[in-house]
C-alpha positions as CSV (number, residue, x, y, z in Angstrom):
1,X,-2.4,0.6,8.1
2,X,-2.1,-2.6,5.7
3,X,-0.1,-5.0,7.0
4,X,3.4,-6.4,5.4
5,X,6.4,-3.6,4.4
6,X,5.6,-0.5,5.9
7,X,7.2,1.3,2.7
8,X,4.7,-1.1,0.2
9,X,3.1,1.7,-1.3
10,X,5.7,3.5,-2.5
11,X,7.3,0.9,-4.2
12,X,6.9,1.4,-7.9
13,X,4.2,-1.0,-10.0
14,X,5.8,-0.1,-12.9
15,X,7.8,-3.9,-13.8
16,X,11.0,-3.1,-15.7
17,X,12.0,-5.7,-18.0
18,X,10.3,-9.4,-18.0
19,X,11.9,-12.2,-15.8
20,X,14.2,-13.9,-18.3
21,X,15.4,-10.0,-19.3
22,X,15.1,-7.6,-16.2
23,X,16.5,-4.7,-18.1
24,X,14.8,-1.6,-19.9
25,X,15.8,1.5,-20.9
26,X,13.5,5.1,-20.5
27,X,13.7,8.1,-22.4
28,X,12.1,10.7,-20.0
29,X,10.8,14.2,-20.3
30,X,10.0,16.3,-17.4
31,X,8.4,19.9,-18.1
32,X,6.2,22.2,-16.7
33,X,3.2,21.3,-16.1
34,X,5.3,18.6,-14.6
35,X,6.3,18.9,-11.1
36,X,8.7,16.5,-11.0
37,X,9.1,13.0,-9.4
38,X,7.2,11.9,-6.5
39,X,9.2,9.9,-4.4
40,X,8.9,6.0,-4.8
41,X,12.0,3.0,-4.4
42,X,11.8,-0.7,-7.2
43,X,14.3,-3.0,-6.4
44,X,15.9,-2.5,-9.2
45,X,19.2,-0.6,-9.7
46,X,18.6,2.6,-11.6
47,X,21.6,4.4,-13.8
48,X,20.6,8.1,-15.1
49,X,22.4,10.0,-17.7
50,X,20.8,14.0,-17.3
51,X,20.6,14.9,-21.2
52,X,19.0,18.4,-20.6
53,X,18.0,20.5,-18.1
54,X,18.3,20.8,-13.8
55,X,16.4,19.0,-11.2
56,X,17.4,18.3,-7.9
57,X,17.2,14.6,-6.7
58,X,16.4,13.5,-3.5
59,X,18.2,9.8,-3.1
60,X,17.6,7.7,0.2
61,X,16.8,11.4,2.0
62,X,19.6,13.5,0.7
63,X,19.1,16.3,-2.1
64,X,21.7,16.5,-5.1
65,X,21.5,19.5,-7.6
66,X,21.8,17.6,-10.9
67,X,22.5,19.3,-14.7
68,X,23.2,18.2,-17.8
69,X,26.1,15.1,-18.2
70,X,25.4,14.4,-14.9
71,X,25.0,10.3,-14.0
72,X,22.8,9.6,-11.5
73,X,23.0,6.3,-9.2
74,X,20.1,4.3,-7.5
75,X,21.0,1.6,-5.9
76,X,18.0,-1.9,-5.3
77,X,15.1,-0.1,-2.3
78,X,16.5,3.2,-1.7
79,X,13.6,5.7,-1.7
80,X,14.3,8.7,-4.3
81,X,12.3,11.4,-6.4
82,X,13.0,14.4,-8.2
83,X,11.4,18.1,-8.1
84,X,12.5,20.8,-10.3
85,X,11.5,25.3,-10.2
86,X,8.2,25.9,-12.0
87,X,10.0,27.4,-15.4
88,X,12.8,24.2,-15.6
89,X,12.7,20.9,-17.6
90,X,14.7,17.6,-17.7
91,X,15.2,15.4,-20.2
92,X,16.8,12.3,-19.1
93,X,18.5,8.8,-20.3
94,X,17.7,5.7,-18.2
95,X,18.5,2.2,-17.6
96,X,16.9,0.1,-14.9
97,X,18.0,-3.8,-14.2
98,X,17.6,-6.4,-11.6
99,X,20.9,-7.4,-10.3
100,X,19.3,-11.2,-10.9
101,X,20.1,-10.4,-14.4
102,X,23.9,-10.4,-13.3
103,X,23.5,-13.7,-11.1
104,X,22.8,-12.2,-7.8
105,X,20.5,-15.2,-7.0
106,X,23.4,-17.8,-7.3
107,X,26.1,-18.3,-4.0
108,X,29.0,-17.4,-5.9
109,X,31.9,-15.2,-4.5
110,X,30.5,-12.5,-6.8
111,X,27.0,-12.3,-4.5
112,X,28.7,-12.5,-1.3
113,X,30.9,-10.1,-2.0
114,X,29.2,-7.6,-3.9
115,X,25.8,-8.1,-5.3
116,X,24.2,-9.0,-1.6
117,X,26.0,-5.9,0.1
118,X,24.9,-3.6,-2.7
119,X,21.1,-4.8,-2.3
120,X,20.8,-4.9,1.2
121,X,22.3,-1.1,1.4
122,X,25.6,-2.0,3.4
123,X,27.8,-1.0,0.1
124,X,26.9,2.5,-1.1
125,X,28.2,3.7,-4.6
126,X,28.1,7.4,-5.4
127,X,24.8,8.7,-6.1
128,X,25.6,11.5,-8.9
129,X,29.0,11.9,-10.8
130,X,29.6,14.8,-12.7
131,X,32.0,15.3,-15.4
132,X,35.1,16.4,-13.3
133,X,35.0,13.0,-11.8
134,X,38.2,11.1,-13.1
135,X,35.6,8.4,-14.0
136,X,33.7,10.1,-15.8
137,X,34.7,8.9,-19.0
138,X,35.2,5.7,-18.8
139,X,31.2,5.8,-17.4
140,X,30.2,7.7,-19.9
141,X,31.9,5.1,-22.7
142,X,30.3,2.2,-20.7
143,X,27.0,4.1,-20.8
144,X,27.1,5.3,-24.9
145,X,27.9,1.7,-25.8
146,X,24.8,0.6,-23.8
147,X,22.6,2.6,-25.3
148,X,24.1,1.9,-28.8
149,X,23.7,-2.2,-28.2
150,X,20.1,-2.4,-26.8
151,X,19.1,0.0,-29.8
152,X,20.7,-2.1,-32.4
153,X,19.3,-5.6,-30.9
154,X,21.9,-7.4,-32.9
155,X,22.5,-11.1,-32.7
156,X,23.3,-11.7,-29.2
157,X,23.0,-8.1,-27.9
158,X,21.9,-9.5,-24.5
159,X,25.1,-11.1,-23.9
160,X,27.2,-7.9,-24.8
161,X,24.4,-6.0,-22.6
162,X,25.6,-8.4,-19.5
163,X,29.0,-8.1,-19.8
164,X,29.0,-3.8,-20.1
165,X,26.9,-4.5,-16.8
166,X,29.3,-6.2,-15.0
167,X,32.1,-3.4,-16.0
168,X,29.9,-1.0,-14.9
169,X,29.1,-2.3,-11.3
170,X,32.7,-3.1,-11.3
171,X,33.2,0.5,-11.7
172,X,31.3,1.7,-9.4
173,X,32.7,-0.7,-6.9
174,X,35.9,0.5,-7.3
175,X,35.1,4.6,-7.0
176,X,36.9,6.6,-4.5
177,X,33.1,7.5,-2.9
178,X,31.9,3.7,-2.7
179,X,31.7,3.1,0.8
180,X,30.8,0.4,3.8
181,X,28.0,1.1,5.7
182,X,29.0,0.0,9.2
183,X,25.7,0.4,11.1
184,X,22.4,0.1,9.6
185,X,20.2,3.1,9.2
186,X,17.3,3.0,10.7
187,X,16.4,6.5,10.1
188,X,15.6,5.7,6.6
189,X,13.4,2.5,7.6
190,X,11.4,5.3,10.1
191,X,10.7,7.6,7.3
192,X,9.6,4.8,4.8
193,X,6.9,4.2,7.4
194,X,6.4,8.3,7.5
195,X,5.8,8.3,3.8
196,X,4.0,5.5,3.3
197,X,1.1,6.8,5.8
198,X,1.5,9.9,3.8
199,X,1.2,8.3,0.6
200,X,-1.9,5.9,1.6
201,X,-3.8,8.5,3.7
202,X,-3.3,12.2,1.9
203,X,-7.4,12.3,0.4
204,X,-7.7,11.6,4.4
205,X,-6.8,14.4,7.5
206,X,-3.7,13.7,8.8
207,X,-2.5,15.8,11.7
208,X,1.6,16.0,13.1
209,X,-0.1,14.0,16.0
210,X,-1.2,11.2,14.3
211,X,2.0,10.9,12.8
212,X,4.3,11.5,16.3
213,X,1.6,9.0,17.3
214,X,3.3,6.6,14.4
215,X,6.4,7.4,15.1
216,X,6.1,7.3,19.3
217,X,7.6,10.4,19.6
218,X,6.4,13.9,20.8
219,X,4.9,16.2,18.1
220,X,7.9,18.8,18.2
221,X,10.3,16.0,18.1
222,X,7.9,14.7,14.7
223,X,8.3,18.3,13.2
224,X,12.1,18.8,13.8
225,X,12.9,15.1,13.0
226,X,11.0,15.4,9.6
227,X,12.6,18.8,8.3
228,X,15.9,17.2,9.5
229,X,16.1,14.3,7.2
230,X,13.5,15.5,4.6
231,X,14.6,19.2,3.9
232,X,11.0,20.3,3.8
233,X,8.5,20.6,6.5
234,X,5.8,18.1,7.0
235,X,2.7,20.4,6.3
236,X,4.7,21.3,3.0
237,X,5.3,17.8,1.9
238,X,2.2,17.2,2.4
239,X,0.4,19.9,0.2
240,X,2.8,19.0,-2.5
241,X,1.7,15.0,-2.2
242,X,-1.7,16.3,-2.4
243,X,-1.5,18.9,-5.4
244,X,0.7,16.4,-7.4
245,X,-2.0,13.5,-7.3
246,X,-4.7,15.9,-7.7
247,X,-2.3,17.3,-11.0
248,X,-2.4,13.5,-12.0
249,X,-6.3,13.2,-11.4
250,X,-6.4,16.1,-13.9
251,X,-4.4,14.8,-16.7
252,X,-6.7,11.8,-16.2
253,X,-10.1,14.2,-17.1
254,X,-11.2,14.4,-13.7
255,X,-13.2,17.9,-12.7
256,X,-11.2,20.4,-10.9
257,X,-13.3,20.1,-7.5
258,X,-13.6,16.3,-8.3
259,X,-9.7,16.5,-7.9
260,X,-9.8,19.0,-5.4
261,X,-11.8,16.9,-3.0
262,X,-10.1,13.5,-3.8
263,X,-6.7,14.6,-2.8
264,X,-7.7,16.3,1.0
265,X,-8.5,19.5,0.2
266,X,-11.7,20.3,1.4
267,X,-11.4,24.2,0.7
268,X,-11.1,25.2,-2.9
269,X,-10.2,28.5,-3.1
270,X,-7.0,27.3,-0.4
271,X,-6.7,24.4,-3.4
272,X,-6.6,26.7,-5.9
273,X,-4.1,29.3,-4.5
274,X,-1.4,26.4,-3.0
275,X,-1.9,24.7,-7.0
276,X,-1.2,28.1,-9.0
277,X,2.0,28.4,-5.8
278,X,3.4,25.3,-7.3
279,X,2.4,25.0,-10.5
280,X,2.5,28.6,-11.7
281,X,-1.0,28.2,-13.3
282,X,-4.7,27.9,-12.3
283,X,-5.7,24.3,-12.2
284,X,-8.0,25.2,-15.2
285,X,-5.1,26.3,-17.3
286,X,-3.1,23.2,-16.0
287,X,-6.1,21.0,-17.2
288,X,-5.8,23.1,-20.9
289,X,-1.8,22.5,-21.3
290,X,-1.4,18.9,-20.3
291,X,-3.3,18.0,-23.5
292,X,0.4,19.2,-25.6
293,X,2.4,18.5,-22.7
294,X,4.9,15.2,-23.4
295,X,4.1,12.1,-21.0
296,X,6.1,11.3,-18.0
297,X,7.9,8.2,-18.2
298,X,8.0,6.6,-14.5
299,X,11.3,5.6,-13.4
């Protein structure tokens, strides 16, 4: 493995914002061919209003069902993703900023008492709210009048930008399901180093021994430890990782074997039955749609 953060490559190259303006805003679509979201973590906070559709998010190793009005909350390094059933779409509102945009860098009262505990993952803020939250509307305001300042990019926008970002971490701060972490969890950091290796060795044979090997635990403590906190079993995941990179080599123009054999699988009729299993098509009528299919914004 390379050396620094064990989680390095599944941190996100996309850069959201510039330096003197860490903020953007995303206008997503998610449909078939689409899989959905592969998981990745930006330090960046991420705040997600579901337009249309159903997915099911997976934040920091837990799954939430979301629909349409739902918000959803990431908070700076937690690892999350997003799949959704072969027939479903989502169409999604986003906003990403650094919390340096707020003055997290400065030692104010403000970063010692909130900002820092929010990055570091010792204050947790609720990770999807739905309507029947009595918060609901006053985030949905906050989030409408967003939206209707960074499209208009009148005089001194940025400023009015700032301050709804402060009401809205406020908000959050001050939700019935913000909580303390009191330990931390070191479960998470042990499956960042899980799906890195996943994520930086899938074109290669990896085996549940080399990863209890990672791990330094037994292989049927790696298998039941992995469906535990993932949901999925590790042979699963791993198909998936590898037909969703070899679905991305396709949109790219790559041949179907070409893909095939890039992304681990060494047996194309197995690669062709687990794709048309996931994607409901043959990877030759994948490679014929993708060409009217919308683009995936990455978030």
């Amino acid at each position: 493995m390379e050396k620094g953060r064990p989680e390095e490559k599944l941190k996100e190259k996309v850069r959201h914002g510039d330096t003197f303006f860490p903020f953007q805003h995303y206008l997503a679509d998610f449909c078939p061919p689409s899989a959905g979201l592969p998981l990745h973590w930006h330090p960046e906070m991420e705040f997600t209003k579901i337009l249309e559709g159903t997915a099911v998010y997976s934040i920091d190793f837990q799954e939430y069902p979301v629909q349409a009005g739902d918000y959803v909350c990431v908070q700076p390094g937690l690892l999350h993703g997003a799949r959704m059933a072969p027939s479903a779409f989502l169409h999604s509102d986003t906003f990403v900023f650094h919390l340096n945009f707020l003055g997290s860098s400065s030692a104010d009262i403000c970063t010692l008492k909130y900002f820092s505990p929010v990055m570091e993952g010792n204050l947790r803020f609720p990770q999807v709210i739905s309507r029947n939250d009595p918060l609901y509307p006053k985030l949905d305001g906050l989030f409408q009048a967003l939206s209707s300042c960074y499209q208009r990019k009148e005089d001194g926008y940025e400023l009015e930008i700032k301050a709804l970002l402060f009401t809205l971490v406020r908000l959050l701060l001050n939700h019935p399901r913000t909580f303390h972490v009191k330990e931390k969890d070191l479960h998470s950091e042990r499956l960042k180093l899980i799906f890195d290796y996943i994520h930086g060795h899938y074109a290669e044979e990896i085996s549940v021994e080399d990863m209890a090997r990672l791990c330094s635990i037994t292989p049927s403590h790696f298998m039941h430890y992995f469906k535990e906190k993932s949901g999925t079993t590790f042979s699963r995941y791993l198909t998936w990782y590898r037909l969703s990179q070899s679905a991305l080599l396709l949109r790219q123009g790559a041949e179907i074997a070409e893909a095939a054999y890039a992304c681990g699988f060494n047996n194309l009729p197995y690669f062709y039955r687990r794709f048309r299993e996931v994607y409901q098509m043959t990877p030759r009528e994948f490679c014929k749609s993708v060409s009217s299919a919308p683009e995936t914004v990455p978030l």
